[in-house]
N, C-alpha and C positions, 0 to 999 in steps of 0.2 A: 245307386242312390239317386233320387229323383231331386233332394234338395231340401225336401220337406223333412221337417222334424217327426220321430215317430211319436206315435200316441205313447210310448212308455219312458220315452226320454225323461220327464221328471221322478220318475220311480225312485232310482238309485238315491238322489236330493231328499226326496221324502221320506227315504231309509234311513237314513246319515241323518235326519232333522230327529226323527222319532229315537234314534240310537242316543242321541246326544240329550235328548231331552229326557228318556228313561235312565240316561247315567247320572245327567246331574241334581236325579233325585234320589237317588239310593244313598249317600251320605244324609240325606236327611231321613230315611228311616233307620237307618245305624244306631242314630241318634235318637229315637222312638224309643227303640229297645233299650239299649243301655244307654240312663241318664248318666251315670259319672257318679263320684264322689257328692256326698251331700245330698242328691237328688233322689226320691222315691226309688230307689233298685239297691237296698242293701239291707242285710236282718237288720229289725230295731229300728229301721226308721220310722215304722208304724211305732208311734207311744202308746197307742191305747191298748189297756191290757183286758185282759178276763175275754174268755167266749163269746158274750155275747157283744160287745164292745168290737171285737174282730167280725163278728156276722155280721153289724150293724156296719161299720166301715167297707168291710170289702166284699160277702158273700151277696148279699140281699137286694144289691143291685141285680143282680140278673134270678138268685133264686126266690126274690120275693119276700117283704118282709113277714109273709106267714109261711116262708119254706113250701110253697105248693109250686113253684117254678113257674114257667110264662112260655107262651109261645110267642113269635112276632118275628122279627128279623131274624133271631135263633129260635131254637129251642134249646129251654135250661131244665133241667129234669127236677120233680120234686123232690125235696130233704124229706118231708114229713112221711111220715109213716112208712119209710122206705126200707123194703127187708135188705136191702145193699147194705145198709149202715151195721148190721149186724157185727161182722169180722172187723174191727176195730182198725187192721193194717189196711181195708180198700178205701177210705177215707181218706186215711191219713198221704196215701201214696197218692191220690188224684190230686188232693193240695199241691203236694211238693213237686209233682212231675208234670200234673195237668193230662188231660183225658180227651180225646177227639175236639170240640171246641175251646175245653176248660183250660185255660193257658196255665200254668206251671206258676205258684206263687211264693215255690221253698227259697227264692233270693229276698223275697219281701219281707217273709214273715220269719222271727224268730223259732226253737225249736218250741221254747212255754206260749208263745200263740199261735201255733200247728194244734197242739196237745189241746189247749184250750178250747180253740173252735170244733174241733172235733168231739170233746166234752160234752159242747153245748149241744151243737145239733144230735148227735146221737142220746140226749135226755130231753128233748124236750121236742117239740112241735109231732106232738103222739109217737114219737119214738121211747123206748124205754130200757136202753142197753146198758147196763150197770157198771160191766168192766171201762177202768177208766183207760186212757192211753198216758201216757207218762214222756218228758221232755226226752228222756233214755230212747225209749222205742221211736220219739219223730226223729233222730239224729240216727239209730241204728238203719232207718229207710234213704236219710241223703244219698 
């Protein structure tokens, strides 16, 4: 050893700085996901009721209030005139579980505004799927 400090001597300190700093934010994404009691993460907390009342609140942000979807930071794929809506259960299951970006919204939403938003967009935005889904069949997929 010459005396001189190595050029990697601060590494370990920068390791330990970065470790501490990515831990003491991870209790605050904990807290992201699940709000708690009372806070948006429980069926029902949503009040507004009927399909289009639930697309208007929480789909239409990303799939656009005419259901044609968006590109930009994601991609949201189009509702409207979509042959996927056909089978009533692949709807109903990308709500409740969520799908490659679609995050999962069966703790949000009750089983009668699952059934409902599914309703709506498979009648309407040039969709024309007759069979309805029922509060029965979105609790048979939880």
């Amino acid at each position: 050893m010459t005396g001189k400090p190595s050029r990697n001597a601060g590494i370990p300190i920068l390791t330990h700085v970065a470790a501490l700093l990515f831990l003491s934010a991870v209790p605050v994404f904990a807290q992201a996901r699940d709000p708690g009691p009372g806070a948006m993460g429980r069926p029902g907390d949503y009040s507004f009721q009927g399909g289009a009342a639930v697309y208007a609140h929480v789909c239409q942000a990303c799939h656009m209030p005419d259901a044609k979807g968006a590109v930009g930071a994601g991609a949201y794929p189009a509702l409207a005139k979509n042959p996927k809506l056909a089978e009533a259960g692949y709807p109903v299951s990308v709500i409740l579980h969520g799908q490659k970006a679609m995050l999962p919204l069966g703790a949000l939403l009750t089983d009668q505004q699952v059934a409902d938003v599914v309703n709506y967009i498979r009648t309407n935005f040039g969709n024309k799927y007759k069979d309805k889904v029922t509060p029965a069949d979105v609790k048979a997929q939880r």
